[in-house]
C-alpha positions as CSV (number, residue, x, y, z in Angstrom):
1,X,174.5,157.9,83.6
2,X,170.4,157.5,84.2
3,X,169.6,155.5,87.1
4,X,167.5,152.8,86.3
5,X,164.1,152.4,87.0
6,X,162.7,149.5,88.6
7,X,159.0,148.4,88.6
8,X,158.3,148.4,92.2
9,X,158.6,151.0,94.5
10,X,158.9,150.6,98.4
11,X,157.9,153.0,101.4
12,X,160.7,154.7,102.8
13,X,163.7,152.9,100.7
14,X,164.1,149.8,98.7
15,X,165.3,148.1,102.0
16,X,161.7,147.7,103.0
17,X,162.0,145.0,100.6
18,X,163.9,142.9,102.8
19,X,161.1,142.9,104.9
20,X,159.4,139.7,104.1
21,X,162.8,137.5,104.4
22,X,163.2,139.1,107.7
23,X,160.0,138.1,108.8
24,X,160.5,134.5,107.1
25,X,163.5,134.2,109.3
26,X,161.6,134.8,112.3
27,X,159.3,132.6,111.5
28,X,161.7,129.9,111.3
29,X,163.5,130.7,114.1
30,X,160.5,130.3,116.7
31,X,158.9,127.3,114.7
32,X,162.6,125.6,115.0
33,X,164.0,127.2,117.4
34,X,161.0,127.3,120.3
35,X,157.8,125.4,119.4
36,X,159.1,122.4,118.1
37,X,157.6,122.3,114.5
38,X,160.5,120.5,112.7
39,X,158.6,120.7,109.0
40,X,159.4,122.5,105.5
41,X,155.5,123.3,105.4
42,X,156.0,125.5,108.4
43,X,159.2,127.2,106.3
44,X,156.3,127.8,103.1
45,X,153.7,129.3,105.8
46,X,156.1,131.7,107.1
47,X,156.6,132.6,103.8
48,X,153.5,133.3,102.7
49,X,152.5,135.1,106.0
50,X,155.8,137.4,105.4
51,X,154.9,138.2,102.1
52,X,151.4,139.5,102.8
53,X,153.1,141.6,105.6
54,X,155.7,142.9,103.0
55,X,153.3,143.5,100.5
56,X,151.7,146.6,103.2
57,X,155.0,148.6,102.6
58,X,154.8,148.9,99.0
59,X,153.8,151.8,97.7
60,X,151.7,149.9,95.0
61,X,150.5,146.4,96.3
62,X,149.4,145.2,92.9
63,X,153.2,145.7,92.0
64,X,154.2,143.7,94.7
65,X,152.6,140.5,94.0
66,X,153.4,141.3,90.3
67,X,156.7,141.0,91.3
68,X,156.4,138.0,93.6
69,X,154.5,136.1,90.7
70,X,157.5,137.1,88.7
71,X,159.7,135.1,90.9
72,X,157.4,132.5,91.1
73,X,157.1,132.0,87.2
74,X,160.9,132.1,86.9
75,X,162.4,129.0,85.1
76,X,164.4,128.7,88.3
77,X,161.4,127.7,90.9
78,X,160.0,125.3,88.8
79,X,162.7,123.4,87.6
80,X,163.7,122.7,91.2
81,X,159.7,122.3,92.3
82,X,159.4,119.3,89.5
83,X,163.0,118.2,90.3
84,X,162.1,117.7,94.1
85,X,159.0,115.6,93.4
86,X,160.3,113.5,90.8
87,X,163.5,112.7,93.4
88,X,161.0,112.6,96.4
89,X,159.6,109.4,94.9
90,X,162.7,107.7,94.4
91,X,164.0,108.7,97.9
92,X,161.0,107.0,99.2
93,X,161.0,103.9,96.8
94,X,164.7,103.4,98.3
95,X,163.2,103.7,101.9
96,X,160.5,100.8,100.9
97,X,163.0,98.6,99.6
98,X,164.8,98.2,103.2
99,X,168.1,99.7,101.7
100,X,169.0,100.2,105.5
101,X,168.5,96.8,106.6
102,X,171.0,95.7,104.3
103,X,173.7,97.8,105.3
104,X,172.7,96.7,108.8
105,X,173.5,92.7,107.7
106,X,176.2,93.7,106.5
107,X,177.5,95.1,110.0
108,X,176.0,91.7,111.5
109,X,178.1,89.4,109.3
110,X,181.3,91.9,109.4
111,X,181.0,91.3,113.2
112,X,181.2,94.9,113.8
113,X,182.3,96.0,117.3
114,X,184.1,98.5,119.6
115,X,185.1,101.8,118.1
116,X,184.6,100.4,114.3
117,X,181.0,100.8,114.8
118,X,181.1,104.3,114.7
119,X,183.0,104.4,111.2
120,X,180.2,101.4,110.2
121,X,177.5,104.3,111.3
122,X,179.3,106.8,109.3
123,X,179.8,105.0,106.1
124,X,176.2,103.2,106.1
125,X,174.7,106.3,106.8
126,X,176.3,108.6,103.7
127,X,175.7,105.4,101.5
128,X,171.7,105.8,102.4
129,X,171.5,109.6,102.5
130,X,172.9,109.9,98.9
131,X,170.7,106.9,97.7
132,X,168.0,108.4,99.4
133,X,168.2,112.2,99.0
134,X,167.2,113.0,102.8
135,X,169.1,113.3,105.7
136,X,167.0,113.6,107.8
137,X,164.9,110.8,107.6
138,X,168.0,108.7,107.3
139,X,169.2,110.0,110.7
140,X,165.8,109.2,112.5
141,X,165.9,106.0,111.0
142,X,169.1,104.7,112.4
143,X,169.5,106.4,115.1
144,X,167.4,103.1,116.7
145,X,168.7,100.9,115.3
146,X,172.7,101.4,115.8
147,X,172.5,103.1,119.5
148,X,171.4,100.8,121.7
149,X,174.2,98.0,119.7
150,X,177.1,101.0,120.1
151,X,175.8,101.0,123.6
152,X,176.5,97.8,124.8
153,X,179.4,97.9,122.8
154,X,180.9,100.6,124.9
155,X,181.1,103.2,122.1
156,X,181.2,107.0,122.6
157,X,177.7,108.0,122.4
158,X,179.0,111.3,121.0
159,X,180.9,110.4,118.4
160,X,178.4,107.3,117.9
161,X,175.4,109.8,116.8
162,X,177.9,112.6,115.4
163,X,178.8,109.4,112.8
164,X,175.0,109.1,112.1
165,X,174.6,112.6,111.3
166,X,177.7,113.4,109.8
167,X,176.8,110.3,106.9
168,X,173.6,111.7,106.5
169,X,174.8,115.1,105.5
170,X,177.9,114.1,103.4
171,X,175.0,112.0,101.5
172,X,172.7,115.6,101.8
173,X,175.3,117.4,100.5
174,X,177.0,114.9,97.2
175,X,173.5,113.0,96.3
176,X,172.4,113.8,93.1
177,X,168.5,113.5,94.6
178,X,168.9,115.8,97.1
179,X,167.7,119.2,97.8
180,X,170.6,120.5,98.9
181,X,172.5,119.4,95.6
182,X,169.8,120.4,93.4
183,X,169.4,123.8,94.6
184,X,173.1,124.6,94.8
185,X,173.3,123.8,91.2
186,X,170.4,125.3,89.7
187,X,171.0,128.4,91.5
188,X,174.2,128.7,88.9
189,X,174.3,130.0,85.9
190,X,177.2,130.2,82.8
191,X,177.5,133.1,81.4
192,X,176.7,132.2,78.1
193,X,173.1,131.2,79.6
194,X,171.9,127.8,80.7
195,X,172.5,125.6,84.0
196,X,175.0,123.7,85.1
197,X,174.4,119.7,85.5
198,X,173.8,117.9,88.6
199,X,176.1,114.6,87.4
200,X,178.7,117.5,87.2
201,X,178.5,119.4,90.1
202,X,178.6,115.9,92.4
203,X,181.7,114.8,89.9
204,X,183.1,117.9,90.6
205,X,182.6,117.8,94.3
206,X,183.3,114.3,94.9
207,X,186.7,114.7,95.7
208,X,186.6,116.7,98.2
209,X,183.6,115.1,99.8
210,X,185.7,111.7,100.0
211,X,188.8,113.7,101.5
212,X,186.9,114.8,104.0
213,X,185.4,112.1,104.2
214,X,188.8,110.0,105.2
215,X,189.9,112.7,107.8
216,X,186.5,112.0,109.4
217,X,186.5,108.1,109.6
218,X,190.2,108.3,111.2
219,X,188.9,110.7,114.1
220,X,185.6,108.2,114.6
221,X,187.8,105.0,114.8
222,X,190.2,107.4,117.2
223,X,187.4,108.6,119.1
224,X,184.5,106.2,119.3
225,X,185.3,104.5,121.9
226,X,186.3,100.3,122.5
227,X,184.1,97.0,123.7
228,X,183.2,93.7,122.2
229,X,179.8,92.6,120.7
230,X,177.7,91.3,123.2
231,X,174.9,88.4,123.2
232,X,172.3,91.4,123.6
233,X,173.9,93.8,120.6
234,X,173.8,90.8,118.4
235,X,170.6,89.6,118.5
236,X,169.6,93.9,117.7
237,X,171.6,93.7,114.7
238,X,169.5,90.8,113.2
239,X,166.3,92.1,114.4
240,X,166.9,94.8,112.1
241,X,169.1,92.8,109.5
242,X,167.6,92.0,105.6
243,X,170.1,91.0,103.2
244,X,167.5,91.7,100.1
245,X,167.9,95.0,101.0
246,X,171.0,96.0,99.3
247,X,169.2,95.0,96.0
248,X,168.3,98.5,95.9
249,X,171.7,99.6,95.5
250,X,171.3,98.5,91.5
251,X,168.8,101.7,91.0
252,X,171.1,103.8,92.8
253,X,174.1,102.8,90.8
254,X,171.5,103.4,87.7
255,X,170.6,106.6,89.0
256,X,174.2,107.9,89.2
257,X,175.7,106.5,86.1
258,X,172.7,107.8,83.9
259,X,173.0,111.0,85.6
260,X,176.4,111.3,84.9
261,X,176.2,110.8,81.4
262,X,173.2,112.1,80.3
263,X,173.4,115.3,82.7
264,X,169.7,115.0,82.6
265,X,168.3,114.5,87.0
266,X,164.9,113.9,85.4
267,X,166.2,111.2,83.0
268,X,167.9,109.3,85.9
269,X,165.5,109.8,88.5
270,X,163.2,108.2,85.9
271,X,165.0,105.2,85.1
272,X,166.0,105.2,88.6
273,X,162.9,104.6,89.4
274,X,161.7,101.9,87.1
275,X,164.3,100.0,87.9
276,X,163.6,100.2,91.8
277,X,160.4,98.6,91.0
278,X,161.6,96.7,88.9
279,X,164.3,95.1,91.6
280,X,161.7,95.2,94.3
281,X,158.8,93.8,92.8
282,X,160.7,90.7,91.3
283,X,162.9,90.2,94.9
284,X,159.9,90.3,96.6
285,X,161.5,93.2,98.6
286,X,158.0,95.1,97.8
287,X,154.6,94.2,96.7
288,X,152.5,96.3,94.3
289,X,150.7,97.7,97.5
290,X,154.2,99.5,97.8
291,X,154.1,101.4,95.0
292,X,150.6,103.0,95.3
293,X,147.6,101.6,97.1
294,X,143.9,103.2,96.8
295,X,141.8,101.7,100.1
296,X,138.8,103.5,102.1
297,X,139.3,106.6,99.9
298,X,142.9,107.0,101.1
299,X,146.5,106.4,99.1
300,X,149.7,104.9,100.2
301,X,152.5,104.0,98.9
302,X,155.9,105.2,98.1
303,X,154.5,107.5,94.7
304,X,152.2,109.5,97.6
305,X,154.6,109.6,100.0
306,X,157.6,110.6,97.9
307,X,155.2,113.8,96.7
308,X,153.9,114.3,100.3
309,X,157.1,114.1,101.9
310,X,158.2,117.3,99.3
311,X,155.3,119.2,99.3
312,X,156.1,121.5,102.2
313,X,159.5,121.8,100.5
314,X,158.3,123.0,97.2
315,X,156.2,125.2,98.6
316,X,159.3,126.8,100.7
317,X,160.7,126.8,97.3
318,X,158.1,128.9,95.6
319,X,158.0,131.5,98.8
320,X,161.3,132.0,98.7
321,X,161.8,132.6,94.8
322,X,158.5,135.0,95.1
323,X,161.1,137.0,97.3
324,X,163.8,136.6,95.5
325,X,161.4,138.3,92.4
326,X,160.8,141.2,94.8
327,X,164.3,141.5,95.5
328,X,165.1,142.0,91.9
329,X,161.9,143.9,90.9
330,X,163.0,146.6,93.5
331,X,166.4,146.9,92.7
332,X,167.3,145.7,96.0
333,X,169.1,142.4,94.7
334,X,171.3,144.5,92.4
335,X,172.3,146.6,95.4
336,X,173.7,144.0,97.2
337,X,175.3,142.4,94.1
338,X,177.0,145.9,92.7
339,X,178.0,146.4,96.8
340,X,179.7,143.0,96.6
341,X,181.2,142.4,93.7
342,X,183.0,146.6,93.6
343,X,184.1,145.3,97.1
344,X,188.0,145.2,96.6
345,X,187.6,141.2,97.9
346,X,185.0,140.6,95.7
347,X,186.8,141.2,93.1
348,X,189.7,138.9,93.7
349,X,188.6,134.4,93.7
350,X,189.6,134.0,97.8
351,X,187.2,137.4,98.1
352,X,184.4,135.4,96.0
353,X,185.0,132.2,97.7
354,X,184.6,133.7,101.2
355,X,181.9,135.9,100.4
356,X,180.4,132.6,99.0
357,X,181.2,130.4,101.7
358,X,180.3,133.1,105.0
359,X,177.1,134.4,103.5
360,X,176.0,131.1,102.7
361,X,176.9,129.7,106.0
362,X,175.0,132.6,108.5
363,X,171.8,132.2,105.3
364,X,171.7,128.6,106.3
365,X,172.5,129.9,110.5
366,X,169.2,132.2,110.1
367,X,167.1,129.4,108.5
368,X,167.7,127.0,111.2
369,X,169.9,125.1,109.4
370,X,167.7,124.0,106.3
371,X,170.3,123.8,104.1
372,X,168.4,123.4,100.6
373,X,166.1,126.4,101.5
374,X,169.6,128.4,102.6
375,X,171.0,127.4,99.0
376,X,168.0,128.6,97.4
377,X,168.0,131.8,99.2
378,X,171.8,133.2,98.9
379,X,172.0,130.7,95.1
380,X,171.6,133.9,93.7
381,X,174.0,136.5,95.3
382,X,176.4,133.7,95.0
383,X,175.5,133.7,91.1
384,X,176.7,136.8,90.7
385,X,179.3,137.4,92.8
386,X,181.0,134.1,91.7
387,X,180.8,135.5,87.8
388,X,182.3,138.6,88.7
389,X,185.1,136.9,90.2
390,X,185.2,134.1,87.0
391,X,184.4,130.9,89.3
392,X,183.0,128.4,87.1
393,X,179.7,127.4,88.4
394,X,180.7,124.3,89.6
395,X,183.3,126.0,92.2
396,X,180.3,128.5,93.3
397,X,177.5,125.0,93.8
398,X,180.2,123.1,95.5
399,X,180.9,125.9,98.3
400,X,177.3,126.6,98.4
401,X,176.6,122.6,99.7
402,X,179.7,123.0,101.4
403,X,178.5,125.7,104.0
404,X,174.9,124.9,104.4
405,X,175.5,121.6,105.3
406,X,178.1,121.7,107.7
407,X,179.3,124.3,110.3
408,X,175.3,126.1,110.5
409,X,174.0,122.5,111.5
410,X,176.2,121.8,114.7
411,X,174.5,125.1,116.0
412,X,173.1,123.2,119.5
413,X,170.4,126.1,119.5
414,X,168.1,126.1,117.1
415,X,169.7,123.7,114.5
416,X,166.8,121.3,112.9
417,X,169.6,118.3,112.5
418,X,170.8,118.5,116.6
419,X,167.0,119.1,117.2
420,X,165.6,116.5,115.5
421,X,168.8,114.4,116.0
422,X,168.1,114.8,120.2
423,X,164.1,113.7,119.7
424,X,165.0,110.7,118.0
425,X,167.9,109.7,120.7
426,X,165.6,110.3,123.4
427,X,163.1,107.9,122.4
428,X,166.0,105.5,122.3
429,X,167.2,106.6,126.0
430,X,163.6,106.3,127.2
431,X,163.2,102.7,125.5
432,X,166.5,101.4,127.1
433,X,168.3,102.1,130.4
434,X,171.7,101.1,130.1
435,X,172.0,104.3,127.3
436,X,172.8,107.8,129.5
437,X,170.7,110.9,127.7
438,X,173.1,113.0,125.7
439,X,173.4,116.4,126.3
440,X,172.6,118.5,122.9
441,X,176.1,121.1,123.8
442,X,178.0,118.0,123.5
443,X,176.7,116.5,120.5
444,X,177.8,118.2,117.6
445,X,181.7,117.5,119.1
446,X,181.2,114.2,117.5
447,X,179.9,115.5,114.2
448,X,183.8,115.1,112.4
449,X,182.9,116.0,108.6
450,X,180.9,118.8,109.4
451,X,183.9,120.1,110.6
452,X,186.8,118.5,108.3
453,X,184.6,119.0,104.6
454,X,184.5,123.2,105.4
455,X,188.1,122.8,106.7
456,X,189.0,121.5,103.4
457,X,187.6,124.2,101.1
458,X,189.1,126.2,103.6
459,X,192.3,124.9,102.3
460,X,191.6,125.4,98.3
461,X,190.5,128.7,99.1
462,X,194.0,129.8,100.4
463,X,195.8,127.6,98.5
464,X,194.2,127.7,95.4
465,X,194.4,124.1,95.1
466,X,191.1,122.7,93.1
467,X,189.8,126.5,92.6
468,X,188.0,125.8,89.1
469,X,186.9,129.0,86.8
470,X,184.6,129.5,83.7
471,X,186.6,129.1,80.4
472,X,185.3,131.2,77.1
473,X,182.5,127.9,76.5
474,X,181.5,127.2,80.3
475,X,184.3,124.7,80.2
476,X,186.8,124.3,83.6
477,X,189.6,125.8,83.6
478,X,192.6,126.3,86.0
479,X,193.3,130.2,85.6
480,X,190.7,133.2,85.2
481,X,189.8,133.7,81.3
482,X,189.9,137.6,80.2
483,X,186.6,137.4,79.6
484,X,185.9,137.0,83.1
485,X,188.3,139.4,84.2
């Protein structure tokens, strides 16, 4: 049989071509790991730096940036670049309309206290990040707010600000706004041709989410620690109470239930959105200065920020699809597809799943933990190998959130999360005395459902239990079709 030719040639061997990710990686691991840039714009200039570095081992430059426009122009990047804008907006119209507040009166009238704080952190915390779409700015955000009260309380620091995290990512990972669910999906493909829906893949996940989910908020009532509210821990919980806050729960509930039956994100977003404004405007939650405001030749508002707030993203997004293009241009992606799937496990569904679920997990590992990026980046090999093996494309999105979300992110080294988690809890420590500093090899013992939602998919892989494949129409089904045999 002919070999086939490929468009772009590297010095040496194709492998060259992985010379740009490599550098990427590098990049990310010394702007995470030792200068203390925290940003997705960092991410895109590593990129961009990496590919003009790889472009020098090509035999023919003008082939190489050929190939990276290629990726850039696929359907793929730009999908999730318009995706992550439109959401950006409605994460940061959420933000505006004091959504966290409201979960905070609800703690203050619940008379939250002892060890049931830390479940209260957990639970408020997944409710925001899947409103929201970001994790991290949820974490920063109540990280103030709920330490000093768990404090005083006597809670387990710990397990206090693994509650905080562990919310935020179950909402990263199960929000239909949020990168990480947006690029696990569209990174999937049937094998008839076309995309798999976001309202889907989060129905599909759901119930493993919520299992894990349960496991977690037993070990945080176990484990957080006892005490009674204090005069001190009471009057923080109204400083930061607002009742009108949990009006924007109405544009989330919008959001979801549009998105789950129209399957369109732009089409809920959208609405999600008007009727944010909608809500605020009339609850006088926000005033039209919230939405966009033009003064001394500068903008604010939640429009700007939303698009600010994803730019660096998007441009991550384009770097790493300009790779991807070279990957495939080169024959290199095809390599390490062919290697994979005539693997005797990648040709059996626990062989696919692990293969999923392992590569996916060290992608994320090398990226710092920047788990939307690391979805992006191994989407693709997971594509493929998850068709050979007949998972339906939900199955291969779901173990894709799954493992850049979780395990990669209670790295203590050069995770962003624990990173960015430890800045915002020293400011805290710093601001009051009676809270001891928290040591950052201790921390992610507390973070339960990073641990108990891989633990779970751990045990569908070897049980088979939930495992869904692809049918003859891209429908679920419970056994492998012939087709995908």
């Amino acid at each position: 049989m002919e070999e086939k030719k490929y468009p772009l040639v590297f010095r040496g061997s194709k492998g060259m071509s992985l010379i740009p990710l490599v550098v990427m990686i590098a990049f990310a691991v010394y702007f995470f790991g030792f200068a203390g840039v925290y940003d997705t714009l960092a991410l895109a200039l590593g990129g961009l730096v990496a590919l003009i570095i790889g472009s020098f081992f090509a035999k023919n430059i003008i082939s190489f940036w050929d190939a990276a426009i290629g990726g850039m122009a696929d359907e793929l990047g730009n999908v999730l670049a318009l995706i992550l804008l439109v959401v950006g907006i409605f994460g940061k119209m959420m933000t505006r309309g004091h959504i966290a507040e409201g979960f905070v009166w609800i703690g203050d009238s619940l008379n939250v206290s002892g060890s049931t704080i830390c479940v209260f952190a957990f639970i408020v915390t997944a409710i925001i990040a899947t409103s929201t779409g970001t994790s991290i700015g949820t974490i920063l955000t109540m990280v103030p707010i709920l330490m000093p009260v768990a404090a005083i309380m006597g809670a387990n620091m710990n397990v206090l600000i693994g509650a905080i995290m562990s919310g935020a990512l179950f909402g990263d990972s199960i929000g239909p706004v949020s990168d990480v669910t947006i690029a696990s999906s569209q990174t999937q493909e049937f094998r008839g041709g076309g995309r798999p829906d976001i309202g889907g893949v989060v129905k599909a996940r759901i119930k493993y989410s919520l299992i894990a989910a349960a496991l977690s908020i037993v070990l945080f009532f176990v484990f957080g620690g006892g005490g009674e509210m204090t005069a001190e821990s009471k009057a923080l919980l109204t400083q930061y109470s607002d009742p009108k806050g949990l009006l924007m729960l109405i544009p989330m509930i919008v959001l979801l239930l549009v998105a789950f039956k129209t399957k369109s994100i732009f089409l809920a977003a959208t609405i999600g959105i008007v009727t944010g404004t909608i809500v605020g405007l009339v609850s006088g939650i926000m005033h039209p200065s919230d939405i966009l405001l033009v003064e001394d030749g500068a903008m604010s508002g939640f429009i700007i920020d939303g698009i600010n707030n994803m730019i660096g993203t998007v441009l991550a997004v384009y770097m790493i699809v300009a790779m991807i293009g070279i990957l495939k241009s080169c024959g290199m992606m095809d390599s390490i597809v062919t290697k994979l799937t005539n693997s005797k496990a990648g040709k059996s569904p626990l062989g696919a799943d692990l293969m999923i679920a392992l590569g996916t997990a060290l992608t994320s590992l090398m990226l710092g933990s920047m788990n939307g990026p690391s979805c992006l980046m191994y989407g693709p090999i997971a594509n493929e190998v998850g068709k050979g093996a007949g998972l339906h494309p939900y199955r291969r999105a779901n173990l894709l959130a799954c493992f850049s979300s979780t395990l990669p992110t209670m790295n203590p080294f050069s995770s962003v999360f624990v990173i960015l988690t430890l800045g915002g809890v020293s400011g805290v420590v710093e601001q009051y005395s009676f809270i001891d500093p928290v040591s950052p090899m201790s921390l992610p013992g507390g973070m339960f459902y990073c641990m108990m939602f891989p633990l779970v998919f751990f045990v569908t892989m070897f049980t088979g239990w939930g495992r869904e494949f692809e049918g003859e129409n891209g429908e679920i089904v419970k056994r492998r079709t012939k087709i995908a045999a």
